[in-house]
N, C-alpha and C positions, 0 to 999 in steps of 0.2 A: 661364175659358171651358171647357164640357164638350164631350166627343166627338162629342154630336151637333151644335153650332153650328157655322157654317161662316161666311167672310167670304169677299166679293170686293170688288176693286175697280170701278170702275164709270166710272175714270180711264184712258185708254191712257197708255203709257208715252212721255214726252218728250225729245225730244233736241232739244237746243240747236243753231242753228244753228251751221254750222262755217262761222266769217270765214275769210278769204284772208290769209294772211300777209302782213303790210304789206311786206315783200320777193318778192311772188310778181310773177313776169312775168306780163303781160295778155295774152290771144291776140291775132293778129293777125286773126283771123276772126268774125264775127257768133255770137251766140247762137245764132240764130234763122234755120235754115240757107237759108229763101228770103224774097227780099224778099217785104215786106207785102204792096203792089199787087198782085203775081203770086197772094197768096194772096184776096185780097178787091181784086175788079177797080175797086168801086165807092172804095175809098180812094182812087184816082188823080183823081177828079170833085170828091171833098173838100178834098182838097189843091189840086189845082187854084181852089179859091171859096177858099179861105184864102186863098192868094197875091194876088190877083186883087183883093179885098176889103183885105186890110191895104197893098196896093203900089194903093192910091187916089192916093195925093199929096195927100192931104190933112195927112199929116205929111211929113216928110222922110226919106228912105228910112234916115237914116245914124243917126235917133232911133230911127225903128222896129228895126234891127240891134241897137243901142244896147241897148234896151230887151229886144231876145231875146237877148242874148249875158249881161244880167243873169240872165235866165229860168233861162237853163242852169246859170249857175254857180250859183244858190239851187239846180238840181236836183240839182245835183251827176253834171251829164251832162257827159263829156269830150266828144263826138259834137257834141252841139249847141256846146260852147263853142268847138271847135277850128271848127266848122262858120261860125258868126255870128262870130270873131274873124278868118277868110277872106273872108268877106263885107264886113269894114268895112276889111279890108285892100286889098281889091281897088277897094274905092271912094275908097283914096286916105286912109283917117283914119290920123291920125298915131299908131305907137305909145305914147306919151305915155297918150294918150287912151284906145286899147283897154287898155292894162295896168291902168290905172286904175278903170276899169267897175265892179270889187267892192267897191273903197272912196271909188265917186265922192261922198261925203258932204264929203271936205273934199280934194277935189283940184282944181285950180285949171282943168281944163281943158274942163265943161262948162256951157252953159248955162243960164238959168234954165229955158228950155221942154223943156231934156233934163234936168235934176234933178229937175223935177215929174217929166217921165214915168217917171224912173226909181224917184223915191219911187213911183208908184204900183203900180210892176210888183212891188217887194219887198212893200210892202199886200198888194198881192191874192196872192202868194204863199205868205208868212210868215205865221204864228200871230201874233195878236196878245193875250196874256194881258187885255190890258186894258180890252176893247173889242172893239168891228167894226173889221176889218179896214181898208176902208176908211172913213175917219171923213169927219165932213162937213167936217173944215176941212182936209184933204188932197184932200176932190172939189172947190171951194169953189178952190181953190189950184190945183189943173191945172184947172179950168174957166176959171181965168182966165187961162192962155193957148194955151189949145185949144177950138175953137168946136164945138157940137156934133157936128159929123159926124168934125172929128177926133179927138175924146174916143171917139167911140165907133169909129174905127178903131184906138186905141190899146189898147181893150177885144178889140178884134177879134183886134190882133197880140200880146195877152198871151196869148188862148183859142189863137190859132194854134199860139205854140211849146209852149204847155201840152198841146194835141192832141199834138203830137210825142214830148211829154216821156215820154209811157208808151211807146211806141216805140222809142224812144230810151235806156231806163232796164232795157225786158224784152228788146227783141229785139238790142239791142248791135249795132248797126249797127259798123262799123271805121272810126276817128276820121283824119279828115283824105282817106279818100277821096269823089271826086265826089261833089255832091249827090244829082247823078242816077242814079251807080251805088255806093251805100256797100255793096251786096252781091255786089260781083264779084269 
């Protein structure tokens, strides 16, 4: 290379993110120092039509839990899990039951119409290398025993805790207080 050539880069320089020490204490306080609603009035009208829509009765409130208490744990949200495992606690489901949730695949304690739903929620979640997601003989298989409107409240209450899950994931809500005040 002679003295008159020059190089640059044309790359900024990268740094790796830094993990948390698998021994590191969690705060007790929110990322995200005010709640959402306060920051965006119109989340609270959203929330509001989620709830509203997935709590139809057209499923049963303890599948719908069910089903978002799997949400969270595929999210790997402590918020939402500590959150929908109060929820089914409060509604009387056996721990048996809630403990079980993650590897309800061969636990003895749920039924067929909450196995389907729950296959569906890890579907539409999870990557699937081999395929769509949801395939037709997994829709095919919760179609038959959920009739359209509550198929599609099930679809509703998978979007619902999925709407949460960035919430939930960025602004760290603090795990185990009130639904209604996780920022106080």
């Amino acid at each position: 290379m002679n003295a008159s050539t020059t190089t640059t880069s044309t790359t900024a320089p990268t740094t790796a993110p830094t993990a948390r020490p698998i021994t590191a204490e969690i705060p007790l306080r929110p990322r995200l120092a005010q709640d959402p609603v306060s920051l965006v009035p119109e989340l609270a009208e959203v929330s509001a039509a989620l709830f509203k829509a997935a709590g139809n009765h057209s499923v049963p409130r303890s599948t719908i839990s069910l089903v978002q208490l799997r949400a969270g744990q595929i999210a790997g949200s402590t918020y939402l899990t500590v959150l929908h495992t109060g929820f089914l606690r409060k509604a009387g489901e056996s721990e048996e039951r809630i403990a079980s949730v993650a590897g309800w695949q061969d636990s003895p304690w749920f039924t067929a119409p909450e196995r389907a739903a729950l296959a569906l929620v890890e579907a539409v979640l999870q990557p699937n290398p081999h395929g769509e997601r949801v395939s037709d003989a997994l829709y095919a298989e919760v179609a038959g025993y959920y009739d359209d409107k509550a198929l599609t409240t099930l679809m509703i209450a998978i979007g619902q805790v999925n709407f949460f899950t960035a919430i939930a994931l960025v602004a760290k809500p603090v795990p185990g207080r009130s639904f209604t005040d996780p920022w106080a």
